[in-house]
TIDOFI-518044 format. One record per residue (C-alpha): residue number from 1; x, y, z; residue in three letters. Coordinates in pm, whole numbers, plus 32768, in hexadecimal, padded with zeros to 4 digits. Example, Ala and Ser with C-alpha at 12.3 -4.5 7.8 and 13.67 -1.06 7.14 Angstrom:
1  84CE  7E3E  830C  Ala
2  8557  7F96  82CA  Ser
This chain:
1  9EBE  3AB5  7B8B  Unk
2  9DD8  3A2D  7A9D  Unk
3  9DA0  38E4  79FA  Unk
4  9DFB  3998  7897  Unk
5  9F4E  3A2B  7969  Unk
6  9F95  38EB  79BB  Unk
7  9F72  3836  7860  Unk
8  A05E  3974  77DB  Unk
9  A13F  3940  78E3  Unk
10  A176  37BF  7894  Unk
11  A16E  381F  771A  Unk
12  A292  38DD  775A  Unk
13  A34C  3816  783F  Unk
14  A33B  36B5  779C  Unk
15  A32F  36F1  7626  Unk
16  A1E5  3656  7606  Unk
17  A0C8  36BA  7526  Unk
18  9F95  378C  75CA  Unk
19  9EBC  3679  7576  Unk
20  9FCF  3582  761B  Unk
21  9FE7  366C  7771  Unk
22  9E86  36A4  7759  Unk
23  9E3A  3520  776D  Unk
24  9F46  34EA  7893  Unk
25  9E8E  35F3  793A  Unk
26  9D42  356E  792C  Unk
27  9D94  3412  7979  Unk
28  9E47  346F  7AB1  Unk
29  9D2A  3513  7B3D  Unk
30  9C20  33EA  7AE2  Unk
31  9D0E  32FB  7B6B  Unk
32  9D19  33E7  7CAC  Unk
33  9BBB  3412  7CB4  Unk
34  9B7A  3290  7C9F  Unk
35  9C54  327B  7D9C  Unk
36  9B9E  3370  7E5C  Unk
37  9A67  32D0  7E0E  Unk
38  9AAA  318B  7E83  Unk
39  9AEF  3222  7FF4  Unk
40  9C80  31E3  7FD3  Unk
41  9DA1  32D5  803E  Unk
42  9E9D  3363  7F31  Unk
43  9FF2  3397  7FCE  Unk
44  A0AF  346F  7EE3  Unk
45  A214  346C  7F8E  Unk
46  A299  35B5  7FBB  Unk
47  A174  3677  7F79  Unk
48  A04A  35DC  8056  Unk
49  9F03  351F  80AF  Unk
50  9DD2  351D  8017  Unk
51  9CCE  3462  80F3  Unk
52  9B69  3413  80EC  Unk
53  9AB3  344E  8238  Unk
54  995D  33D6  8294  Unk
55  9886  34D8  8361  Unk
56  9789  3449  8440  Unk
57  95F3  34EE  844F  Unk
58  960A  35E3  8549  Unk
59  9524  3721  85D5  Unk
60  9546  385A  856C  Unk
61  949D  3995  8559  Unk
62  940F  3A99  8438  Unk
63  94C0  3BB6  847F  Unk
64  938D  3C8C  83C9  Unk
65  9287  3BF6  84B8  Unk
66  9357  3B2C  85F2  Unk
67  928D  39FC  85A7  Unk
68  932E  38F1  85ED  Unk
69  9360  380F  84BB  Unk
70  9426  36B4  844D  Unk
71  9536  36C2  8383  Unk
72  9544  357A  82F1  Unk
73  9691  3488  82D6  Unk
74  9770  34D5  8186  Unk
75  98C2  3499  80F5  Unk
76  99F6  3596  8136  Unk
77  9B1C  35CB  806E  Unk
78  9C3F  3654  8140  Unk
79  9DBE  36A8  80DC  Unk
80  9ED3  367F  81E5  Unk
81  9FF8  3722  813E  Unk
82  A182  3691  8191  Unk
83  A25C  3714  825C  Unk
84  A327  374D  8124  Unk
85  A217  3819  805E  Unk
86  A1E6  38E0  81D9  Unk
87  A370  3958  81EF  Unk
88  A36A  3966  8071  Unk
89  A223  3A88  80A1  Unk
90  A2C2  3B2E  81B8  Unk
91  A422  3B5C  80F1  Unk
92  A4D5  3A47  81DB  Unk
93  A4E7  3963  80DE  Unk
C-alpha cells in the first residue's frame, strides 16, 4: 500500500475531499515523524510500537577487504507490532 492508496482509501471511507484526506494524511505522518524525531515512542493501541533506538560505535569489518573498520553511533527506528496485529496476520484474530 501506497501513500496515494491510502488517501483513496480514506476518500472513500469518510466522505472527505482528496485534498481533505490528502491533508489528514500528511499531517499524521509529520506529527509521527516529530514524534520520532524528538526520540519518543508512539503506542498505537492495537496495532503496535514504533521506537527510536540509539546504536552505540562499534567494530566491524569490510566484508570486500576484512579490514576492520568503525561503525560509528546512529539513531534506529524499530516497530514492535501488538499482539493484536500478530493473531490478526496469522488469521487468529
Amino acid at each position: 500500500m501506497t501513500k496515494a492508496d491510502l488517501i483513496e482509501d480514506i476518500y472513500l471511507k469518510t466522505g472527505f475531499s482528496k485534498k481533505e484526506s490528502a491533508e489528514i494524511v500528511e499531517m499524521v505522518f509529520d506529527l509521527m515523524k516529530t514524534t520520532l524525531e524528538g526520540g519518543e515512542k508512539i503506542k498505537l493501541a492495537g496495532f503496535g510500537n514504533f521506537v527510536v533506538k540509539e546504536k552505540s560505535t562499534r567494530k566491524g569489518r569490510n566484508p570486500q577487504t576484512g579490514d576492520e573498520i568503525e561503525i560509528s553511533s546512529r539513531r534506529i527506528l524499530t516497530f514492535k507490532p501488538s499482539q493484536v496485529l500478530k493473531a490478526a496476520i496469522n488469521g487468529k484474530g
